[in-house]
ZAMARGU-4260 file (C-alpha; in steps of 0.2 Angstrom, whole numbers, plus 5000, padded with zeros to 4 digits):
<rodrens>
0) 5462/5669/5267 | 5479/5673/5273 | 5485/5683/5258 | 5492/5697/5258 | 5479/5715/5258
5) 5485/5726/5245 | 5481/5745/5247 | 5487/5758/5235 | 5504/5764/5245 | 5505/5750/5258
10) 5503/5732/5258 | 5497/5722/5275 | 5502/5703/5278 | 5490/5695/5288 | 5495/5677/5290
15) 5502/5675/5308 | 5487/5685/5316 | 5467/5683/5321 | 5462/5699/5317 | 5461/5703/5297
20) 5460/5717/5290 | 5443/5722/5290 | 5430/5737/5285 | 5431/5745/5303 | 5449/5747/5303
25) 5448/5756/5285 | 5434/5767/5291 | 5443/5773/5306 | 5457/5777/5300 | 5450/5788/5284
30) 5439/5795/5295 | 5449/5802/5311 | 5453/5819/5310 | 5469/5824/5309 | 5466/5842/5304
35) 5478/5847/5321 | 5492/5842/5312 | 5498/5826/5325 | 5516/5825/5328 | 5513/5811/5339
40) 5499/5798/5335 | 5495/5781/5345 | 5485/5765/5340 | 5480/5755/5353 | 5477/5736/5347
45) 5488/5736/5331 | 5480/5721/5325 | 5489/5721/5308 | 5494/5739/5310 | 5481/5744/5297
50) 5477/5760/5305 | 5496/5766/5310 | 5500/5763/5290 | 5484/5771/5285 | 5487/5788/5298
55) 5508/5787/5291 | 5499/5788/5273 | 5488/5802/5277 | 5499/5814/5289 | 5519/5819/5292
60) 5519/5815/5309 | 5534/5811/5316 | 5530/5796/5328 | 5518/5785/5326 | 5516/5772/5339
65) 5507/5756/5341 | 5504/5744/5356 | 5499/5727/5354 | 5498/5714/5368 | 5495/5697/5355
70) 5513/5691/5352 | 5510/5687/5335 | 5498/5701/5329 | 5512/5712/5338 | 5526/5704/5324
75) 5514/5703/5311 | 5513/5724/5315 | 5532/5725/5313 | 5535/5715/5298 | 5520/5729/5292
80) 5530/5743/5296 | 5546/5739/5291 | 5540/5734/5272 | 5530/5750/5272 | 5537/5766/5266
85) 5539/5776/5283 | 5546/5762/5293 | 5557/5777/5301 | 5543/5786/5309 | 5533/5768/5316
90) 5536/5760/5332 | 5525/5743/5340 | 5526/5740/5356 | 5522/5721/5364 | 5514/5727/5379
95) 5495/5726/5385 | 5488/5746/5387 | 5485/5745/5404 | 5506/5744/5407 | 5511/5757/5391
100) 5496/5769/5397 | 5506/5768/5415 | 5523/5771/5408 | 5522/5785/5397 | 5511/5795/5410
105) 5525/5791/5423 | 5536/5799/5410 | 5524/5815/5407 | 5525/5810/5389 | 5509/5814/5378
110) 5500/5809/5362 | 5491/5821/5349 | 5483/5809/5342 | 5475/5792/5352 | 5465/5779/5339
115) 5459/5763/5345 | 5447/5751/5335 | 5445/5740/5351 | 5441/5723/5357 | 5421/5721/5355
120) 5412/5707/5359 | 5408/5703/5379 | 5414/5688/5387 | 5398/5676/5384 | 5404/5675/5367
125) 5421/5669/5370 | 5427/5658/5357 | 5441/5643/5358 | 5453/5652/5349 | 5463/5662/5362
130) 5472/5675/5351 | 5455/5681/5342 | 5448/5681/5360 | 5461/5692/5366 | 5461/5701/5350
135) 5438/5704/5349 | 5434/5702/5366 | 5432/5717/5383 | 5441/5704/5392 | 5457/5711/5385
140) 5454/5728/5389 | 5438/5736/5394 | 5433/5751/5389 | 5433/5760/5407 | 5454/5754/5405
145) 5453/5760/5387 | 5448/5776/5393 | 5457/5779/5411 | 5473/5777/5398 | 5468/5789/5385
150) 5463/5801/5398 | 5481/5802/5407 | 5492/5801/5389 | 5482/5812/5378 | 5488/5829/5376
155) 5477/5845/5381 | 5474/5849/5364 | 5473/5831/5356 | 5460/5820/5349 | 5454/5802/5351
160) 5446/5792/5339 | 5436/5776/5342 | 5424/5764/5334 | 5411/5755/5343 | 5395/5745/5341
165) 5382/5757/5339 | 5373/5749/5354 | 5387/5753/5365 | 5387/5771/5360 | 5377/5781/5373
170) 5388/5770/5386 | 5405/5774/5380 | 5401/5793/5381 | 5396/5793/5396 | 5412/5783/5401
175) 5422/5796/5392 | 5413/5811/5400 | 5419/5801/5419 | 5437/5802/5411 | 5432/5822/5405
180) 5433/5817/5387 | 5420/5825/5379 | 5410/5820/5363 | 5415/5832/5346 | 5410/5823/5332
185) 5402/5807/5329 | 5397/5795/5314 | 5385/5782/5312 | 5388/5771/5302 | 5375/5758/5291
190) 5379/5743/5279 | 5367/5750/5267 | 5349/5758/5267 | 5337/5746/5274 | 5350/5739/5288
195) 5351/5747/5306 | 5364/5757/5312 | 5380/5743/5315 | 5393/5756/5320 | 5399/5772/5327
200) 5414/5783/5323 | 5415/5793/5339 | 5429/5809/5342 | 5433/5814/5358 | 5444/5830/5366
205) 5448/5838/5382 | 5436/5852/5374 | 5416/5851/5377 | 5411/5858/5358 | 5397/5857/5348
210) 5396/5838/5341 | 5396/5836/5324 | 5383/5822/5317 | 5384/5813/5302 | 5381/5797/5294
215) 5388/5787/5282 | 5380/5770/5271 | 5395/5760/5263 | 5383/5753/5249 | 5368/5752/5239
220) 5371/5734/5237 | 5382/5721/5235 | 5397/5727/5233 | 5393/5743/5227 | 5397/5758/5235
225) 5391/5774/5241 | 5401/5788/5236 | 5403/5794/5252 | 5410/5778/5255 | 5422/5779/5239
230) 5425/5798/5244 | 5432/5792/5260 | 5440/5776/5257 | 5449/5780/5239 | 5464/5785/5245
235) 5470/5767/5253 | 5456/5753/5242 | 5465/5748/5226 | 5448/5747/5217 | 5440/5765/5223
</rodrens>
């Protein structure tokens, strides 16, 4: 279970943390745009630092920052970065969001770039395990926090990128619109065909645009895969 997630051009220990690597972490970070050309870019909740690695892959941004409260997802993160390739443009931080989010806007410093595949479940589900409560559960940060931050590091022209459960969509928008982060593009996502809607990709800005819908079905069974799925993903799975 604890063995190490190969991926074409970065591999991801995941012994010492909770969170795995899992399909919502991929799809975020193959899906965020990225077509402003970030020199800064932020994950909040490293986790594993999956997405950091994955957005160092894809673009030459210069800093790429990640901030991770769990003590031991947070060195799990470092040890990822600095076996990776680009260890000279990723940082982890050990803080919770709610202190970074304060110290940087004290510091007027801004980020192009804001990802976060955040804490989901609500607190009725709490499990015994601590760290995977911090790590999946509001508790740790709620989305009106997660938002509040985002709203006072983003840039004026940069871009945040989420995923949510798909029942919690219509809510986090309009949280976002209270922080004036306005929707742009949004994805549904489905485990195949005949299951419902289990996720969305949402992409915020500054900017009240036009949003751009689309969907995505990651297979057509059991462990075979759209090619919009492959299309996305190709870049990062060893097997695509």
């Amino acid at each position: 279970m604890n063995k190490p997630f190969q991926f074409k051009e970065f591999n991801i220990q995941q012994d010492k943390t909770a969170m795995k690597v899992g399909t919502d972490g991929v799809l975020l970070g193959a899906w965020c745009t990225i077509d402003n050309y970030p020199d800064t870019i932020l994950d909040i909740g490293a986790g594993t630092g999956l997405i950091s690695l994955m957005l160092a892959q894809r673009s030459d941004a210069m800093t790429i920052d990640a901030v991770e409260v769990d003590e031991n997802a947070y060195e799990q993160t470092v040890e990822n970065f600095e076996q990776s390739d680009w260890a000279d443009r990723l940082y982890c931080y050990n803080a919770s969001f709610n202190e970074f989010a304060d110290e940087i806007a004290e510091e007027e410093e801004t980020y192009d770039l804001v990802v976060s595949n955040p804490p989901f479940y609500n607190d009725e589900f709490e499990t015994e395990n601590k760290s995977r409560n911090k790590a999946r559960f509001t508790s740790a940060l709620s989305f009106e926090d997660l938002l509040n931050g985002i709203s006072r590091i983003l840039s004026k022209t940069g871009i945040f990128s989420v995923i949510i459960p798909h029942k919690e969509e219509k809510s986090f928008i309009n949280l976002a619109k209270a922080n004036n982060l306005f929707l742009n593009k949004l994805c549904r996502v489905q485990g195949n065909e005949t299951t419902e809607v289990k996720r969305s990709l949402l992409e915020f800005s500054f900017d009240e645009t036009k949003v751009e819908e689309e969907s995505l079905i990651i297979e057509t069974e059991r462990h075979k895969y759209t090619q919009d799925y492959i299309n996305l993903t190709k870049d990062f799975y060893l097997k695509m």
